[in-house]
C-alpha positions in Angstrom: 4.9 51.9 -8.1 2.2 49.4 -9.1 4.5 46.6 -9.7 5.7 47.3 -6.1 2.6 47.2 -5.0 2.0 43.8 -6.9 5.4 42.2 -5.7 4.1 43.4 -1.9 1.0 42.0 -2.0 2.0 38.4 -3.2 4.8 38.8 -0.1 1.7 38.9 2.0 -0.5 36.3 0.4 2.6 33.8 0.8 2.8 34.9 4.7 -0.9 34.8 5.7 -1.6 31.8 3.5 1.5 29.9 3.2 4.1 30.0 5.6 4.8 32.0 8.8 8.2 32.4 8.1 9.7 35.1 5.8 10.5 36.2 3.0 10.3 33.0 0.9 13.0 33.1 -1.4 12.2 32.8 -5.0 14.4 30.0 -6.5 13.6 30.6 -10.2 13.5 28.2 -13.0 15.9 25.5 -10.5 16.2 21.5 -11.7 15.0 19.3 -8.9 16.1 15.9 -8.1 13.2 13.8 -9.4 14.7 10.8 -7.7 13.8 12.5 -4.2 10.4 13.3 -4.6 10.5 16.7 -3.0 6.3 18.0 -2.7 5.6 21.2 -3.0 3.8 22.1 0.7 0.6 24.0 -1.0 -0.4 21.1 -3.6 1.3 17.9 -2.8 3.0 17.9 -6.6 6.3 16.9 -7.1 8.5 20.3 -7.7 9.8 21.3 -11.1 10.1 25.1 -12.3 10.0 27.8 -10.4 9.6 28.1 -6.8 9.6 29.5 -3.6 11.8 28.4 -0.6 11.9 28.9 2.8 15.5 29.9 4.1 15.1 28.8 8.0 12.4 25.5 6.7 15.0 23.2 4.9 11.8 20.8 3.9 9.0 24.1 2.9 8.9 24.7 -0.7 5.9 25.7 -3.2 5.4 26.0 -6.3 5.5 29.5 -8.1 2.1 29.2 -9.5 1.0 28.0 -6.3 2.0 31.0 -4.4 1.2 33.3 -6.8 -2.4 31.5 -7.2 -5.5 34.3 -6.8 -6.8 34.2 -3.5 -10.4 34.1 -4.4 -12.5 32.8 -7.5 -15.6 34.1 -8.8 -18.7 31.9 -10.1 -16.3 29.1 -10.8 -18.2 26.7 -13.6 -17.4 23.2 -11.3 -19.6 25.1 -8.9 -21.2 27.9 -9.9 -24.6 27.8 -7.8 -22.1 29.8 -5.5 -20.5 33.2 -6.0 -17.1 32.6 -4.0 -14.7 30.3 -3.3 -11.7 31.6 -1.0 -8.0 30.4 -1.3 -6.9 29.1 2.0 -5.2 26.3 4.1 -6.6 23.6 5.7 -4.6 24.4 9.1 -3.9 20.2 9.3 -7.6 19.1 8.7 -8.5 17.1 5.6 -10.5 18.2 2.4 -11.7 16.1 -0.5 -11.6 17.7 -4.1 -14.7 17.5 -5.9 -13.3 17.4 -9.2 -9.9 14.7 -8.8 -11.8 13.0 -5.4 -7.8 13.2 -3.7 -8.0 14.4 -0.2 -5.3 16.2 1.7 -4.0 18.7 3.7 -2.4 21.4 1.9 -4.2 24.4 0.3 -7.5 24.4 -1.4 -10.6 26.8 -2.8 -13.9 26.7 -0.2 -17.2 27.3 -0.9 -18.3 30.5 1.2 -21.6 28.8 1.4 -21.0 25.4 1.4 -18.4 22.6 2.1 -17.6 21.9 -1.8 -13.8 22.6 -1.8 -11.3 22.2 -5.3 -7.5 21.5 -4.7 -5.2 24.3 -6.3 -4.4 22.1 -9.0 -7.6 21.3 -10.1 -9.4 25.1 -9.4 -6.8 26.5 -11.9 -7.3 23.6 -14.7 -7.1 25.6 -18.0 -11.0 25.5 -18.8 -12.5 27.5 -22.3 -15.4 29.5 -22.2 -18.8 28.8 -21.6 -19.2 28.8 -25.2 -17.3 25.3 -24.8 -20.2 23.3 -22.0 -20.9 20.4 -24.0 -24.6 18.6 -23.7 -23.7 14.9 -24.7 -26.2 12.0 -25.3 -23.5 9.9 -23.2 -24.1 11.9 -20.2 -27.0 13.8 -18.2 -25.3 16.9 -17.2 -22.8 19.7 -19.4 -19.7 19.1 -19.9 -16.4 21.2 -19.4 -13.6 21.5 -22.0 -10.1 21.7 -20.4 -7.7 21.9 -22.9 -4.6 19.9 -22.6 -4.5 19.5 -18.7 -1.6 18.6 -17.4 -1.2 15.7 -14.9 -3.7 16.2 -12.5 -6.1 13.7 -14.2 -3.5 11.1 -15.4 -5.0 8.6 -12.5 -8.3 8.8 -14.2 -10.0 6.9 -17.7 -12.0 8.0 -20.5 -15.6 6.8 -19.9 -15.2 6.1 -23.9 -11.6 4.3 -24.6 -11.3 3.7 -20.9 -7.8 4.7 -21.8 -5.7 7.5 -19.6 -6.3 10.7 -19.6 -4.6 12.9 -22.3 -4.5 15.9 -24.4 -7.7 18.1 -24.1 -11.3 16.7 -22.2 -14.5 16.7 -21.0 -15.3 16.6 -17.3 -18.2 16.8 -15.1 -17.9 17.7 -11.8 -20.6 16.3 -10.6 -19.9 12.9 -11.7 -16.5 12.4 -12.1 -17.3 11.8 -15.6 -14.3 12.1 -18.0 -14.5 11.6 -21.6 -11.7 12.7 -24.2 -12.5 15.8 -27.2 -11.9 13.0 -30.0 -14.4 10.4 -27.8 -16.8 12.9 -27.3 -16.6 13.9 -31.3 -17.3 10.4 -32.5 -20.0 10.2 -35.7 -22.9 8.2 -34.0 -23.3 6.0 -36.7 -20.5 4.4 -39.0 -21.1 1.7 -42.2 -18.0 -1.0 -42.0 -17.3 -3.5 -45.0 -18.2 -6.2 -43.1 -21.4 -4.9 -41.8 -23.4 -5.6 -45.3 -26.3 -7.5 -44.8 -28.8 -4.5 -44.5 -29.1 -0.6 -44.9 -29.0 -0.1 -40.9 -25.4 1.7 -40.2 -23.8 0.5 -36.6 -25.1 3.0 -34.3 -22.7 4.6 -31.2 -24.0 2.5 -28.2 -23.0 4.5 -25.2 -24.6 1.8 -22.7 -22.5 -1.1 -23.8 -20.2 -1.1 -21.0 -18.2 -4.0 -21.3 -18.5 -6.3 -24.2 -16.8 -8.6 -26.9 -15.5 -6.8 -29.7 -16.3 -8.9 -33.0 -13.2 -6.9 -34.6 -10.1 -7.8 -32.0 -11.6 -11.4 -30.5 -11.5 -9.4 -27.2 -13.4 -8.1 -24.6 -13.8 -4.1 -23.2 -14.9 -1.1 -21.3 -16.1 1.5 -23.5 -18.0 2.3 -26.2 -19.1 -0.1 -28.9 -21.0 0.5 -31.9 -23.5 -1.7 -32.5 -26.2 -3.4 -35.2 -29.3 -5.2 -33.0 -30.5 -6.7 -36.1 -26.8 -8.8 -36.8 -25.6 -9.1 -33.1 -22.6 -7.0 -34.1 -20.4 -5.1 -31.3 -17.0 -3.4 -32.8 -15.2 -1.2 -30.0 -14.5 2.3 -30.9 -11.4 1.6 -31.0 -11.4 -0.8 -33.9 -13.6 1.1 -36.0 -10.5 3.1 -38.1 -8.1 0.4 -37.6 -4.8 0.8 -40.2 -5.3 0.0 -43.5 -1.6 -1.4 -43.4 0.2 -2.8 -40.7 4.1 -2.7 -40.9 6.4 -4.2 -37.7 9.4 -6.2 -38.6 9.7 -6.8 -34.9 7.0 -9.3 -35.0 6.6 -10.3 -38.7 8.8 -9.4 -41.9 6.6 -8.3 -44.4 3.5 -5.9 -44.3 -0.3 -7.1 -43.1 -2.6 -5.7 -45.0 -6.5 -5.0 -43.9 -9.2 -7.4 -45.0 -12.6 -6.6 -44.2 -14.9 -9.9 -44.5 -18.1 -11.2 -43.1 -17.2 -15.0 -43.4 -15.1 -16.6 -40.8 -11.4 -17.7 -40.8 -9.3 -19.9 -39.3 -6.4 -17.4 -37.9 -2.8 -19.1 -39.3 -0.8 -17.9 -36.3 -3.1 -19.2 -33.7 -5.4 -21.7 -34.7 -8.7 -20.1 -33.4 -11.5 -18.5 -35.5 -12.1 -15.3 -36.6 -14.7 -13.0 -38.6 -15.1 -9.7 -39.8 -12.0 -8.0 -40.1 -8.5 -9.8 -40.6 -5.0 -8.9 -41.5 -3.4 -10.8 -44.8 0.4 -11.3 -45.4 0.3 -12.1 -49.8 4.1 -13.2 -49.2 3.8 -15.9 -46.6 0.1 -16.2 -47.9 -1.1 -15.8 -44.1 -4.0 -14.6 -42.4 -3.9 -13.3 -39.3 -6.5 -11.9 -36.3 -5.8 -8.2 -35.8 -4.3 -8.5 -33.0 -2.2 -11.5 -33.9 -0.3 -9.1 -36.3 1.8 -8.5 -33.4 2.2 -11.9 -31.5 6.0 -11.8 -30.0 8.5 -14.2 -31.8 10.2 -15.0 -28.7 8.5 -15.6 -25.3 9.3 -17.2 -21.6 6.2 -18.8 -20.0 6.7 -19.6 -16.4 5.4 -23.2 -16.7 8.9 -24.2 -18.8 12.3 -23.8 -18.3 13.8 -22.6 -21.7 12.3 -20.0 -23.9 9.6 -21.0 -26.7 9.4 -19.7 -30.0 6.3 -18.9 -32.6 6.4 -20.5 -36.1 3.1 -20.4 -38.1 3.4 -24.5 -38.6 5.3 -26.6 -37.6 6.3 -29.9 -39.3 6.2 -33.1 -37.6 6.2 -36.9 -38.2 3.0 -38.0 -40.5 0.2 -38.7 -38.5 1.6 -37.5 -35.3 -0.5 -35.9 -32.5 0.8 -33.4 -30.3 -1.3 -32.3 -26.9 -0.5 -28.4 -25.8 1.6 -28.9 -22.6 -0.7 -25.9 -20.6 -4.1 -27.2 -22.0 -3.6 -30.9 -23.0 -6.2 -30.7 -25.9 -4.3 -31.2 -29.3 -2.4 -28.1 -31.3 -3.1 -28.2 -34.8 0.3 -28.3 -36.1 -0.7 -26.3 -39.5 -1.5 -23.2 -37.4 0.9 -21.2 -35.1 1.9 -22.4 -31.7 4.6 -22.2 -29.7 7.4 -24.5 -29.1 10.5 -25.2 -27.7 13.5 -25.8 -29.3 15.8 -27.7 -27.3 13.2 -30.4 -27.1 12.7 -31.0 -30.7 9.7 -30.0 -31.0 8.1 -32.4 -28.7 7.8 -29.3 -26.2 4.5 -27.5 -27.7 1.4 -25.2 -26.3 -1.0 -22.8 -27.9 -0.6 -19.4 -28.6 -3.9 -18.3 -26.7 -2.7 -20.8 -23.5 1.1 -19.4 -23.5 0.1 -15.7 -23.6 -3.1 -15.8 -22.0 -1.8 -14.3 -18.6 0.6 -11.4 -18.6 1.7 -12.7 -15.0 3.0 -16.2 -16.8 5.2 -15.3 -19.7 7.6 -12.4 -20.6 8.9 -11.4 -24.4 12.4 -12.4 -24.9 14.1 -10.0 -28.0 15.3 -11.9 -30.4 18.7 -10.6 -30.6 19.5 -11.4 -26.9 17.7 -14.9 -27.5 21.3 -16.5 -26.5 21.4 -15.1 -23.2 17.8 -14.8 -22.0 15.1 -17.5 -20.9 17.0 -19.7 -18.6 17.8 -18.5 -15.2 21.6 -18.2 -15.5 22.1 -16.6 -12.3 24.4 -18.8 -9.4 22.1 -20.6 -6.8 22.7 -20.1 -3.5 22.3 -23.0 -1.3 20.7 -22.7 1.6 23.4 -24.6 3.4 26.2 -22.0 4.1 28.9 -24.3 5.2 29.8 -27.7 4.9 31.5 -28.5 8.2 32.1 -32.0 8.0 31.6 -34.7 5.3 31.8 -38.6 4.8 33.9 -40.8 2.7 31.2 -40.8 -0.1 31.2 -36.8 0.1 27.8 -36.5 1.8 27.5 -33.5 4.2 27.3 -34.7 7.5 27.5 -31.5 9.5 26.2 -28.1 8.3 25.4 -24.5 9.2 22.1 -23.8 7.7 21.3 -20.2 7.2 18.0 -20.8 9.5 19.2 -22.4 12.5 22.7 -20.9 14.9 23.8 -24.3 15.6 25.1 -26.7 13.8 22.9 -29.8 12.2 24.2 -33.9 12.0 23.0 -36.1 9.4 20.7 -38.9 10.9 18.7 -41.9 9.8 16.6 -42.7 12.5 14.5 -40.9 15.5 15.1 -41.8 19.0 12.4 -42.7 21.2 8.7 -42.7 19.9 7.4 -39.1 19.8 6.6 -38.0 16.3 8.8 -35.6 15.0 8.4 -33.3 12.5 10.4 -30.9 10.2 11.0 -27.6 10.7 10.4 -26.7 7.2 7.9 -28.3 5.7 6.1 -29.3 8.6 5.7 -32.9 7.6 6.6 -36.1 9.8 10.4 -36.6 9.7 11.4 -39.7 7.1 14.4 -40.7 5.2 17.1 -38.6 5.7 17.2 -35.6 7.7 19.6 -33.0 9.8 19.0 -32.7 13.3 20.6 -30.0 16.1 22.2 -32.2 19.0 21.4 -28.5 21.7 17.8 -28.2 20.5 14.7 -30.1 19.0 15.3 -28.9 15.5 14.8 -30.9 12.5 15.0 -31.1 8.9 14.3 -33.4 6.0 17.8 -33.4 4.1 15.8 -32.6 1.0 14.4 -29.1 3.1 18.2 -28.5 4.4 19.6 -28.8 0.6 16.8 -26.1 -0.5 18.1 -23.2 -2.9 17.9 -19.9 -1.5 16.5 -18.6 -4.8 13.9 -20.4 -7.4 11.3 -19.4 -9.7 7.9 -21.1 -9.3 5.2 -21.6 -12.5 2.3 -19.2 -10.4 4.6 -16.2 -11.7 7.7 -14.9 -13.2 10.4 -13.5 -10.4 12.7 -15.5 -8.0 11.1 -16.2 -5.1 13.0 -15.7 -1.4 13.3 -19.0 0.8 13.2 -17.3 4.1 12.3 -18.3 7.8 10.3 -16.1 9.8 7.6 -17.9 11.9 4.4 -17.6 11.4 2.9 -16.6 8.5 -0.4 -17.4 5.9 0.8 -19.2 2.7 -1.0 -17.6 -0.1 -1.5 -20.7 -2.0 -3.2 -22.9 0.4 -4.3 -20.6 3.0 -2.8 -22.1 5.9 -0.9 -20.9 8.5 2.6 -22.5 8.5 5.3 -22.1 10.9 8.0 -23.4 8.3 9.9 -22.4 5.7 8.2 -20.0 2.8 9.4 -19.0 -0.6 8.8 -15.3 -0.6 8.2 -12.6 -3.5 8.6 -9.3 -2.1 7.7 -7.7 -5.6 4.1 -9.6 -5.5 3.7 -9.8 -1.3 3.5 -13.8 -1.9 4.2 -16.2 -0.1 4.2 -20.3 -0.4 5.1 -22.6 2.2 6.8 -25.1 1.0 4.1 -28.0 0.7 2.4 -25.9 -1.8 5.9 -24.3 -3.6 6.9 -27.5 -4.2 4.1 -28.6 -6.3 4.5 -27.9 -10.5 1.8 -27.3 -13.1 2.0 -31.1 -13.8 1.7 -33.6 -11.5 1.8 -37.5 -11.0 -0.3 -37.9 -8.2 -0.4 -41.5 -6.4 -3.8 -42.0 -6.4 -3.9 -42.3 -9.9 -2.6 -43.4 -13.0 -2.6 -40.5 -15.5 -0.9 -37.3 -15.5 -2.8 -34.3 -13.4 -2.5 -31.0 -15.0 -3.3 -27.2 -13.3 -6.5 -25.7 -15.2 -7.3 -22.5 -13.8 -11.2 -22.5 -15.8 -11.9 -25.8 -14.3 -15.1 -25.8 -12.7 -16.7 -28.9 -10.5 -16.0 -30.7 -7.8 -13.0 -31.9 -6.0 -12.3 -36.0 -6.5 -11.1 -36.2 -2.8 -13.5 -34.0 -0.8 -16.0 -33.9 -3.5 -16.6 -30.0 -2.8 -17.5 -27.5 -5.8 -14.3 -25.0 -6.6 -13.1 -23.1 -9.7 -9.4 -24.2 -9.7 -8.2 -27.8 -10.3 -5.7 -30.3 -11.1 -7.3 -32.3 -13.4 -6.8 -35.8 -15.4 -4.9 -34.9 -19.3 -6.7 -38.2 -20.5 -10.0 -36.5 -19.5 -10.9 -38.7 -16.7 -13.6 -37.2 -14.6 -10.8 -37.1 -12.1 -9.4 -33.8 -10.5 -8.0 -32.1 -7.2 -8.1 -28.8 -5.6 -5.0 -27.3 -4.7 -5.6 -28.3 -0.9 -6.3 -31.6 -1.2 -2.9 -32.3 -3.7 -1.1 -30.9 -0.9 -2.3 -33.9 1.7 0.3 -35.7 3.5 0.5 -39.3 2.5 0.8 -40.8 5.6 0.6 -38.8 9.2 0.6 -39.4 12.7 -2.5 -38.7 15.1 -3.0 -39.0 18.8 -6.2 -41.8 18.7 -3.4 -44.4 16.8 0.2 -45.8 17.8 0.4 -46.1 14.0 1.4 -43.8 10.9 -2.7 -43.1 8.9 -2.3 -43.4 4.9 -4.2 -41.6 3.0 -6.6 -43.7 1.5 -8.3 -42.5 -1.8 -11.7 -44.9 -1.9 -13.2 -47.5 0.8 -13.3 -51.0 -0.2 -16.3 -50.6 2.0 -18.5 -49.1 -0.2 -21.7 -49.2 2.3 -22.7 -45.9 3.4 -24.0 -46.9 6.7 -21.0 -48.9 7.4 -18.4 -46.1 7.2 -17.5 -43.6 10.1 -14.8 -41.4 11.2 -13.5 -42.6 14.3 -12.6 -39.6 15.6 -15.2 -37.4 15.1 -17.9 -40.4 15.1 -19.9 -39.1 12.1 -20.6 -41.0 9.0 -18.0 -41.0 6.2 -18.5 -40.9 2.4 -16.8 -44.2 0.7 -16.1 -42.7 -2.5 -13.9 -39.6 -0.6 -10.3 -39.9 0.5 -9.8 -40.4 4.2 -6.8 -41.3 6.8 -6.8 -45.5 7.8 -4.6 -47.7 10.1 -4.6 -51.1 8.0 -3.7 -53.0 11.0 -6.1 -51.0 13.4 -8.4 -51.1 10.7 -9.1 -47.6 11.9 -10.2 -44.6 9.5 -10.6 -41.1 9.6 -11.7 -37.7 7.9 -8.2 -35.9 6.4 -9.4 -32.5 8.9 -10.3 -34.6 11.5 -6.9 -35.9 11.4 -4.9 -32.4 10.4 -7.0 -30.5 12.7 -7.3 -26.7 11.9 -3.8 -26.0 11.7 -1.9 -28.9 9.8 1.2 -26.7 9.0 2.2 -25.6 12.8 4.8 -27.3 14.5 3.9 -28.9 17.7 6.6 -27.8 20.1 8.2 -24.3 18.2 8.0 -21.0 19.8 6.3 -18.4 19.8 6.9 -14.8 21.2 3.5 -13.4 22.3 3.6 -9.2 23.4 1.0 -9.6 25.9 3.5 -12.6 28.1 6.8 -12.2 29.3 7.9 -15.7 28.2 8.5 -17.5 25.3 5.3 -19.8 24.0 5.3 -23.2 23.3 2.7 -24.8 20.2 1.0 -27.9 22.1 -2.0 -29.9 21.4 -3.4 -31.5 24.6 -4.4 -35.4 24.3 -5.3 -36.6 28.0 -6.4 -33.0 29.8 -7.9 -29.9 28.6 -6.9 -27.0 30.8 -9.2 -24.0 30.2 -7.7 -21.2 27.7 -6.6 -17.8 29.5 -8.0 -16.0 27.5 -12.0 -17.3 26.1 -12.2 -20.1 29.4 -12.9 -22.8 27.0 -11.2 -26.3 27.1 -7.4 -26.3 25.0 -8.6 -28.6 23.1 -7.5 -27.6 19.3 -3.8 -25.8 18.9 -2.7 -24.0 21.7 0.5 -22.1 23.4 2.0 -23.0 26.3 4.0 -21.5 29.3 5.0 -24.3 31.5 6.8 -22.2 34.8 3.8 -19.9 34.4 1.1 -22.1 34.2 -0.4 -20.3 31.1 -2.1 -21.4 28.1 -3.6 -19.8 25.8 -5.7 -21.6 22.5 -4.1 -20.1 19.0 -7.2 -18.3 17.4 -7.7 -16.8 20.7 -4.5 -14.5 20.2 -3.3 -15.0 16.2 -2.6 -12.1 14.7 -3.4 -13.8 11.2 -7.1 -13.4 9.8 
């Protein structure tokens, strides 16, 4: 009879609480498909075990414990300055737990007396007694053990490691403080070998948020402890490291733990350490901690085969060898990297190769043969060859961006200025053309592949042609062509995808290099930035990524002629050189446009304008006008804009038959 009474009053808690329709049918201990991501309807959890189901709802299922879950809790300790807190559902309106900080819309504990509300998940966490609030020096208010918790707090860190969460806890409501049971048992102070030079001990310093661990040569979030007297910082973490280290993976033969207070030069990569190091007695090596583990075998974005580590490497007496990343010189006696199939002459630091997870990837060593170089077929961008000449050039294609088909020409008719419909520079050289419409494209554009991996990261990138977009490398909008990565929602137009890590620029004589720690100012624009190409002979030269970009020569509306860029003025008089478009003074020493036979000059954005990488004369499709738009810039008039009333003076779009214009900014949707 009781048990009847039981089963009949959890029937009713699942109908006035749950769902209208029933009975909900108890599924038992059934195996869901993980790869469909079915939720349960009371927590938002992804189903496993037992459950109820609802026979007419094909999408309503809960969890057992969920629908089983007691409808009210007493004095709960997250929030026990209140006697009550009432299962129920949120009838569509959104709550915020107090404890994970999730919101949703499903079922949750309230407060009678307040609005402080706990998902079901979180309410029903497996917390010990009283007996188990912990008062903690790291933290002003008690702490509650929960004892191995599930997944509800998997999103969250330990304020200590600032690793997941795992295994049993600490919390604090209030706070959304977390801290591990083996972080929050940690002796407060600890006596290291290498700490020797006094009696103090290192003392647990709970304030030391983020600091540079004099163990691992790295920095962290956590806590450290600490000597004030030596200026000593080891994270908890390296404070017990292993005595022995054993990983044939990355080095044959055991490391074994040397404590010392003197530095060292680290033999696999170059740079020093102190404290603590690793020694192989074999190969007579010693290592930084955390070079015990340095992978054999990697793939850096920046090259196009894969390099390997070696702990020297033996070159011709006397021979210098620059790192191909940094340019500074690799000392050959200490691990690097290099590349095989270049004999050696291929060569970069261990810290430079691996110092960005985004630019390399480990290669195992048994599959060395078929990894590293892209052996997958390229897919032209040209899908049919239609017609070719006697020298098997491609005279007629299909191109997978345009429905007609393009002729190979030489030479533009007439004297507008055309430009290409990829990269958006002036039409030169050799370039396809579409005899039923004013499309255009350099032949190097058309021949593009439709897959290619680029040094900024390590997937294929997409060439794709979709109007108008923001290139995330320069910032501009472009109406051309971009190389797309779906995976990291990048995208490059083709100016800036076509640009390496090295770079022989015209302007001058020495090889330009990317450093991303750069910091100065720009040799062309002579603006302060944080991201350069700079000399590798150590020239005060360098280049932001914009001004690299610059088109060599252009056409502008103020000159019959092509402008070249020009990188310094012969001129060297201050009060003698102006723009002469804008009519404001120009700096000699800073790259500007000029017309030798004009002897004309001009600022580079005077000349580009605002939007350099937008096709005068493509289309546009704006929601708000039943015609297709036309990209003008007005030379002679200035019709007010349709939509601010202000002259067109800058990039607009057009409707001829309608008499409409409208200025770009006025309508992009592109921040």
């Amino acid at each position: 009879m009781e048990m009847q009474n039981e089963r009949e009053r959890k029937v009713q808690q699942l109908k006035d609480i749950y769902h209208e329709h029933q009975p909900l049918v108890f599924n038992g201990d059934q195996q869901w498909d993980q790869s469909k991501e079915t939720l349960c309807s009371a927590c938002d959890r992804l189903l496993s075990g037992e459950t109820y189901s609802c026979k007419d709802c094909e999408d309503y299922h809960i969890h057992k414990k969920c629908g089983e879950a007691p409808l009210e809790l007493h004095h709960h300790p997250f929030h026990s300055q209140h006697a009550s807190h009432v299962l129920q559902s949120s009838s569509g309106s959104w709550y915020i737990c107090r404890l994970c900080r999730k919101d949703g819309k499903g079922i949750s504990y309230e407060c009678d007396s307040c609005f402080f509300s706990l998902d079901i998940n979180c309410a029903l966490l497996p917390l010990v007694e009283n007996s188990q609030i912990l008062k903690h020096d790291a933290h002003p208010h008690p702490l509650f053990f929960i004892q191995n918790h599930t997944d509800e707090l998997k999103t969250y860190d330990c304020e200590g490691c600032n690793t997941s969460l795992v295994d049993s806890i600490y919390v604090c409501a209030d706070c959304r403080f977390f801290l591990h049971k083996k972080c929050a048992e940690l002796p407060t102070e600890i006596n290291l070998p290498c700490h020797r030079d006094h009696a103090h001990p290192l003392i647990l310093d709970f304030d030391c948020k983020y600091c540079f661990c004099k163990f691992c040569q790295a920095e962290h979030w956590g806590y450290f402890y600490r000597c004030s007297h030596c200026n000593i910082d080891i994270h908890m973490n390296c404070a017990w490291p292993d005595p022995v280290i054993e990983d044939k993976i990355h080095h044959e033969h055991p490391f074994n733990l040397f404590w010392r207070q003197d530095p060292f030069i680290c033999n696999a990569c170059g740079i020093e350490g102190n404290y603590a190091s690793y020694i192989c007695f074999i190969c007579h090596l010693q290592v930084h901690p955390k070079c015990t583990s340095l992978p054999r075998i990697i793939k850096i974005t920046r090259h196009n085969h894969p390099i390997f580590h070696n702990y020297f490497v033996q070159t011709k007496e006397f021979e210098k060898q620059d790192c191909q990343i940094c340019f500074e010189e690799v000392k050959t006696r200490h691990g690097s990297y290099y590349c095989l199939k270049h004999d050696f002459n291929y060569i970069v630091h261990v810290n430079c190769a691996t110092e960005d997870d985004d630019w390399y990837y480990i290669i195992d060593p048994e599959n060395q043969d078929e990894a590293g170089e892209n052996s997958e077929v390229i897919e032209s961008s040209i899908t049919r060859i239609v017609e070719e000449n006697e020298c098997g050039v491609a005279v007629k294609i299909k191109h997978f961006s345009h429905e007609h088909c393009l002729m190979l020409g030489d030479k533009i008719n007439g004297d507008d200025d055309k430009y290409c419909d990829g990269c958006v520079l002036s039409i030169s050289d050799l370039f396809y053309y579409c005899s039923e419409c004013d499309f255009l494209l350099h032949k190097t554009c058309a021949e593009l592949p439709m897959k290619r991996s680029h040094f900024w990261h390590q997937h294929l990138d997409t060439l794709k042609s979709e109007g108008i977009f923001k290139c995330d490398a320069c910032s501009h909008q472009c109406s051309g062509f971009a190389y797309n990565c779906d995976e990291c929602e990048f995208s490059a137009c083709l100016k800036c995808a076509n640009i390496s890590d090295t770079v022989m620029y015209p302007g001058h004589k020495h090889l330009l290099f990317l450093d991303p720690k750069y910091e100065g100012k720009c040799t062309a624009c002579g603006v302060e930035f944080d991201y350069a190409y700079r000399c590798t002979k150590k020239c005060n030269y360098a280049l932001h990524w914009k001004c690299i970009i610059l088109p060599h020569a252009t056409p502008h509306k103020f000159d019959e002629h092509f402008l070249k860029l020009s990188y310094r003025d012969e001129n060297d008089d201050p009060e003698q050189c102006f723009c002469d478009i804008c009519e404001e003074k120009r700096d000699p020493n800073l790259w500007f446009y000029h017309c030798s036979i004009c002897d004309a000059s001009a600022h580079p954005e005077c000349v580009l304008g605002e939007y350099p990488s937008i096709k005068i004369g493509s289309k546009y499709t704006y929601k708000d006008h039943p015609h297709s738009l036309t990209f003008v810039r007005k030379i002679y008039e200035c019709p007010e804009c349709d939509e601010c009333g202000e002259p067109c003076q800058d990039l607009s779009l057009e409707c001829a038959p309608c008499n409409y214009i409208v200025h770009w900014k006025c309508i992009s949707p592109i921040d």
